[in-house]
N, C-alpha and C positions, 0 to 999 in steps of 0.2 A: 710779531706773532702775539695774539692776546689769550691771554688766561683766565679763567675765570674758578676763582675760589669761593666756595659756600662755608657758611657755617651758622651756631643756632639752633641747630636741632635738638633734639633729645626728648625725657621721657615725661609727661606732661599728664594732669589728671586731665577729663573731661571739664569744660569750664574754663581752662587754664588758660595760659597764653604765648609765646615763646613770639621773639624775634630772628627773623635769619638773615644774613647780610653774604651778600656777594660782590666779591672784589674783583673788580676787572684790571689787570695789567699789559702794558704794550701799547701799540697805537690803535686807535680802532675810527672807524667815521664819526663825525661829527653830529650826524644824523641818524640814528641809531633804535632801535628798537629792544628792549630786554623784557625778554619774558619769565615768570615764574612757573614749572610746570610742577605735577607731580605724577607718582606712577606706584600705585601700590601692587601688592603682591595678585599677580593672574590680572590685572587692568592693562589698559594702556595707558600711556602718557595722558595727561590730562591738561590743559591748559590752565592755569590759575590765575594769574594779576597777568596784564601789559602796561608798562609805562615807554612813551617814547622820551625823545630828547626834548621834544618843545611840553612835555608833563602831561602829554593826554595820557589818562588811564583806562583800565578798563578790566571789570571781571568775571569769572564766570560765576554766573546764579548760584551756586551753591555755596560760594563764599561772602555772597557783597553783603555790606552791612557788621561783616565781622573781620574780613584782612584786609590790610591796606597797603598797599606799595608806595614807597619814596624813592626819591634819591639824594645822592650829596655830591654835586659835580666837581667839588673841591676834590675827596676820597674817592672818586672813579667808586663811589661804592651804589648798590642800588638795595633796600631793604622789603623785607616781606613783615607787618607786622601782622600776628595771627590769634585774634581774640576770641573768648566764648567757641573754644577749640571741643569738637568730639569728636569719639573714634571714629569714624568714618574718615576723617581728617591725615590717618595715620596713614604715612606712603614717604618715600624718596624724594625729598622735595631739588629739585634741579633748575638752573638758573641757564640762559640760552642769550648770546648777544647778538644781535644780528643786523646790516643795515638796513636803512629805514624800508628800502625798497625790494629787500630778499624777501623771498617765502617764508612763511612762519613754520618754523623747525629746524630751519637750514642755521648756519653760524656756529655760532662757539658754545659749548653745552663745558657745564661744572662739571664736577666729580659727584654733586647731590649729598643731601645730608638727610639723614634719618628725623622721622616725626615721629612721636608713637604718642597715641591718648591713650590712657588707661580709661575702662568705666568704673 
């Protein structure tokens, strides 16, 4: 069964920048898909960075240029870096594992870690 733990979050001026890392434990495929989403207060979930297992990335327009997704297949970990950070930014940030070939939403969702920018 696979788990996935978030952390990273916290409270952040405009400008700022915070990393968040998500740990995946258990077995999972090989082929895999991890998404970063978020979901602020009254929104819906939002899609934010994809990275799969062969390193394609990809994200949505309101971030590119300022977060970057990694990973570290040694640490089963997959990372969100999040630069030149504003409040708009501020939401539940949630990590989702899924295989290569599921639907994008479906699979294993974090527990989510808080962002918040201040202005």
């Amino acid at each position: 069964q696979v788990q996935l733990v978030e952390s990273g979050g916290g409270l952040v001026q405009t400008g700022g920048s915070l990393r968040l890392s998500c740990v995946a434990s258990g077995s999972f495929s090989s082929a895999y898909v991890m998404d970063w989403y978020r979901q602020a207060p009254g929104n819906q979930r939002e899609l934010v960075a994809t990275i799969t297992s062969g390193g394609i990335v990809n994200y949505a327009d309101s971030v590119k240029g300022r977060f970057t997704i990694s990973r570290d297949n040694a640490k089963n970990t997959v990372y969100l870096q999040m630069n030149s950070l504003k409040p708009e930014d501020t939401a539940v940030y949630y990590c989702n594992l899924r295989p290569i070939l599921a639907f994008r939403g479906s699979g294993v969702w974090g527990q989510g870690t808080q962002v918040t920018v201040s202005s």
